[in-house]
C-alpha positions in Angstrom: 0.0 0.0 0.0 2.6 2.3 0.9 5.2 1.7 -2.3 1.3 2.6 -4.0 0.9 5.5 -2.8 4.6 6.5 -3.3 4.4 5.2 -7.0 1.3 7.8 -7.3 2.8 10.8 -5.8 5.8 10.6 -8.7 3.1 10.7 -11.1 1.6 13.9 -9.4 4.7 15.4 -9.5 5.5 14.7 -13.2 2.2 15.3 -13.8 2.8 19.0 -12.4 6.1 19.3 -14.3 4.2 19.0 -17.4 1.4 20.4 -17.1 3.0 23.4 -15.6 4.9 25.2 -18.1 1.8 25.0 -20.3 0.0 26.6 -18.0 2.2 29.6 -17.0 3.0 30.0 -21.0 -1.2 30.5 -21.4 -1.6 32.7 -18.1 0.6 34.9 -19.8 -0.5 34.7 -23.4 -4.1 35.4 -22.0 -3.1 37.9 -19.1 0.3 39.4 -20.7 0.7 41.9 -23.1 2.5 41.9 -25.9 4.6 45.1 -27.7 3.8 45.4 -31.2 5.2 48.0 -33.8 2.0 49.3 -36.0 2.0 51.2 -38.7 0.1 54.9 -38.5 -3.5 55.7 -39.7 -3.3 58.9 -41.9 -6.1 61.3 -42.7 -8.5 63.1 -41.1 -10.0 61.3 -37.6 -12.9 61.9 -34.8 -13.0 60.5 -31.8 -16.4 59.0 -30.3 -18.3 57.2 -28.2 -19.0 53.2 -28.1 -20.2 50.3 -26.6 -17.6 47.6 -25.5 -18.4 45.2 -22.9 -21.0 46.6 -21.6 -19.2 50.1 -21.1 -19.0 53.0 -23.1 -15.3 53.8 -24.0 -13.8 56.3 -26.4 -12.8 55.0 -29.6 -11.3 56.9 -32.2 -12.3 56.5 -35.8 -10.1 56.7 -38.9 -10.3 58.1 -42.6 -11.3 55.6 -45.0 -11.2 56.0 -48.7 -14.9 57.1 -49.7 -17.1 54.8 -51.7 -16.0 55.2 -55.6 -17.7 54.2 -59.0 -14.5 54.2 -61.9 -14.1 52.7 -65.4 -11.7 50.2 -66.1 -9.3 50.2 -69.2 -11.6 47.4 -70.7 -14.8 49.9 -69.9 -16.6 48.1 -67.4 -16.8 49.8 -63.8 -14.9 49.4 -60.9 -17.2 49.6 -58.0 -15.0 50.5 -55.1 -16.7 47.4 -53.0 -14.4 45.5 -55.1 -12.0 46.2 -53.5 -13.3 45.9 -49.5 -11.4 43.7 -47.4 -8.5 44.0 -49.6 -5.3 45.4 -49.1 -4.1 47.5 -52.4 -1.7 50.3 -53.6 -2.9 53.3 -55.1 -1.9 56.3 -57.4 -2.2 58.7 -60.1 -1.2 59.3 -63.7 -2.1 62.7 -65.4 -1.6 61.9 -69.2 -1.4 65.8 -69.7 2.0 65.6 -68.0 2.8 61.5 -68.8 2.6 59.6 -71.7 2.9 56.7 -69.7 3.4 54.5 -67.0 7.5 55.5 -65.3 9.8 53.0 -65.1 10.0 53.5 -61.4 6.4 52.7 -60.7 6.4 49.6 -63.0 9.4 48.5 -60.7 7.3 48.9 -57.3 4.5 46.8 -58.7 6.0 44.3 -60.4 7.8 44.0 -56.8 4.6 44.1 -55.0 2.4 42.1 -56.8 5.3 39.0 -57.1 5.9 39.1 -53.6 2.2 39.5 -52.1 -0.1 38.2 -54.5 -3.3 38.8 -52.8 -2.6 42.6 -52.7 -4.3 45.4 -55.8 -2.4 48.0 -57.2 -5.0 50.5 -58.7 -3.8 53.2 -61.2 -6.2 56.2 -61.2 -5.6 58.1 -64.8 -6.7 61.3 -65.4 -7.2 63.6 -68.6 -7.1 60.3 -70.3 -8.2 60.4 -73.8 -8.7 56.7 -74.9 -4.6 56.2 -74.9 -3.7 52.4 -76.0 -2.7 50.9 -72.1 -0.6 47.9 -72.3 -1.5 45.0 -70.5 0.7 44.8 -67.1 2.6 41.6 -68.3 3.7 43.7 -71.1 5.7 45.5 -69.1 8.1 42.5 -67.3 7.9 39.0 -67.2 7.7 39.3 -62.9 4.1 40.8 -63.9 2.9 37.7 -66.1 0.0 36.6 -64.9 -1.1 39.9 -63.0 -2.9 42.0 -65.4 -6.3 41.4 -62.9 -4.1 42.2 -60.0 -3.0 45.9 -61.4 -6.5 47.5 -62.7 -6.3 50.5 -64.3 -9.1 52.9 -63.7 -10.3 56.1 -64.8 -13.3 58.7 -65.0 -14.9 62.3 -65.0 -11.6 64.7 -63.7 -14.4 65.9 -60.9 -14.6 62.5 -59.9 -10.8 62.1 -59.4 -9.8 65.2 -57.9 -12.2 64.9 -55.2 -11.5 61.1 -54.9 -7.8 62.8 -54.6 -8.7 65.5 -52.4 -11.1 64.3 -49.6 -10.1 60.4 -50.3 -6.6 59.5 -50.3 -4.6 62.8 -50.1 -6.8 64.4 -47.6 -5.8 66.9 -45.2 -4.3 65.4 -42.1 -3.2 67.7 -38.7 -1.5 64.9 -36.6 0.7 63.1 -38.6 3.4 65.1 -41.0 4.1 63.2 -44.2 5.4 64.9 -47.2 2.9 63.7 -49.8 3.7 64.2 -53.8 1.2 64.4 -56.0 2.1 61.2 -57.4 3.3 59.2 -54.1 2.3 56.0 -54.0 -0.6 55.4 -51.2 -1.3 52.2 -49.0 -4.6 51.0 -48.0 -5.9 48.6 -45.7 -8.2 46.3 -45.8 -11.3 48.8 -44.0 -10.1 51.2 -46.6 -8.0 53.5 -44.5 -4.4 54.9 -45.1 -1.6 53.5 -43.9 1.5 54.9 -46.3 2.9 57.2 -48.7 5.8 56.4 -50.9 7.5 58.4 -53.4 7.9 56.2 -56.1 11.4 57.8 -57.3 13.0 57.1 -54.4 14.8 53.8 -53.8 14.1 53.8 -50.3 10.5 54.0 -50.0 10.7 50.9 -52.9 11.5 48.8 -50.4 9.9 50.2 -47.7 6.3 49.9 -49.0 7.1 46.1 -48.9 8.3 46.0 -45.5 5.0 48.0 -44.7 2.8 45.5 -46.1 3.7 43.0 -44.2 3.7 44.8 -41.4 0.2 45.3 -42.5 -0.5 41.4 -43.2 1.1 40.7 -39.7 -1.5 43.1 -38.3 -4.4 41.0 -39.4 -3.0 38.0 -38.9 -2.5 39.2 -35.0 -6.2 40.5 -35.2 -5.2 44.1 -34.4 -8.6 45.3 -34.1 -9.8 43.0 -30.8 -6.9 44.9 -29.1 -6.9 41.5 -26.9 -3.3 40.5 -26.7 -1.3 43.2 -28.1 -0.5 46.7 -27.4 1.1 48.4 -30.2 4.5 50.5 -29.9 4.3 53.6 -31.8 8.7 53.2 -32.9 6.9 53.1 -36.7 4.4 56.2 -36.4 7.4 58.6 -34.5 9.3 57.2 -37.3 7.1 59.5 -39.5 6.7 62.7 -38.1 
């Protein structure tokens, strides 16, 4: 009886080895909290009231890219629903200052595209006059297979400038960013701005690719339960 009992106390006690650990590793995945670098929200903002667990908290609600209606190269429309829950790259072309797509912004989205291949990249051309577009695998062989993945779009200039205006180049008081007319813009899957990049600058080549995965690690973390993580803002004073 005794040698029993002994036998059954080492298995309590290796028991409690192993089940231990696991239990202190999922007090703190549950209870801790964990420092995330996230990238900035640009645009205008508001900050309001709503429910959350029974209490009403403060939240603060980003720009998003208002609702859009464009014409593709092919002349169908582009509803801008297309595009929700999607993470794409967006600029403009005037033709009354290009004759085409640069060099530098075929680069970026050939890049783009090859390496994330669930990401848009939507070119927004204005004064266009019924120019022949190539097809984007025209361009380079890294863009075979993407010409549904870059859609070109275009429509009334109206329509553009205020998409430009008050959609993604609005006025934003927090966060300094120098914006060119041309910069290339990131947006996020709830249709909000998360980057500029200057598309002649070799720099911000590579860092709109580091950016979208920071993006895609965002989601994958579910950023917007705020659960788990608290986010560092090392990125966002990056950019002031």
């Amino acid at each position: 009886m005794e040698k029993k009992k002994r036998n059954w106390k080492k298995i309590i006690v290796i028991a409690g080895l192993l089940v231990m650990p696991t239990l202190i590793f999922y007090f703190f995945v549950f209870n801790g909290v964990h420092h995330l670098a996230r990238l900035p929200f640009y645009g205008p903002r508001k900050v309001e009231p709503k429910e959350y667990r029974g209490k009403t908290i403060m939240d603060t609600v980003y720009h998003e890219i208002p609702p859009f209606m464009l014409v593709r190269s092919d002349s169908t429309l582009l509803d801008s629903r297309k595009l929700d829950g999607q993470i794409y790259v967006a600029h403009f072309l005037d033709f009354a200052q290009l004759d085409k797509i640069p060099d530098e912004v075929i680069y970026i989205a050939a890049d783009v595209l090859q390496d994330f291949p669930e990401v848009y990249f939507v070119t927004h051309f204005e004064h266009y006059q019924g120019q022949e577009l190539p097809p984007p695998s025209s361009f380079t062989s890294k863009l075979a297979g993407k010409d549904t993945s870059w859609i070109y779009v275009t429509g009334p200039q109206p329509t553009l400038d205020s998409l430009r205006t008050y959609g993604y180049f609005a006025e934003d008081n927090d966060l300094k960013v120098q914006k060119d007319p041309y910069s290339l813009v990131l947006i996020d899957k709830e249709k909000r701005i998360r980057g500029y990049y200057n598309p002649i600058l070799a720099a911000d080549s590579k860092r709109v690719k580091d950016e979208i995965s920071y993006l895609k690690r965002e989601y994958e973390l579910n950023f917007r339960t705020h659960r788990y993580y608290k986010y560092d803002d090392k990125i966002e004073k990056g950019k002031k």
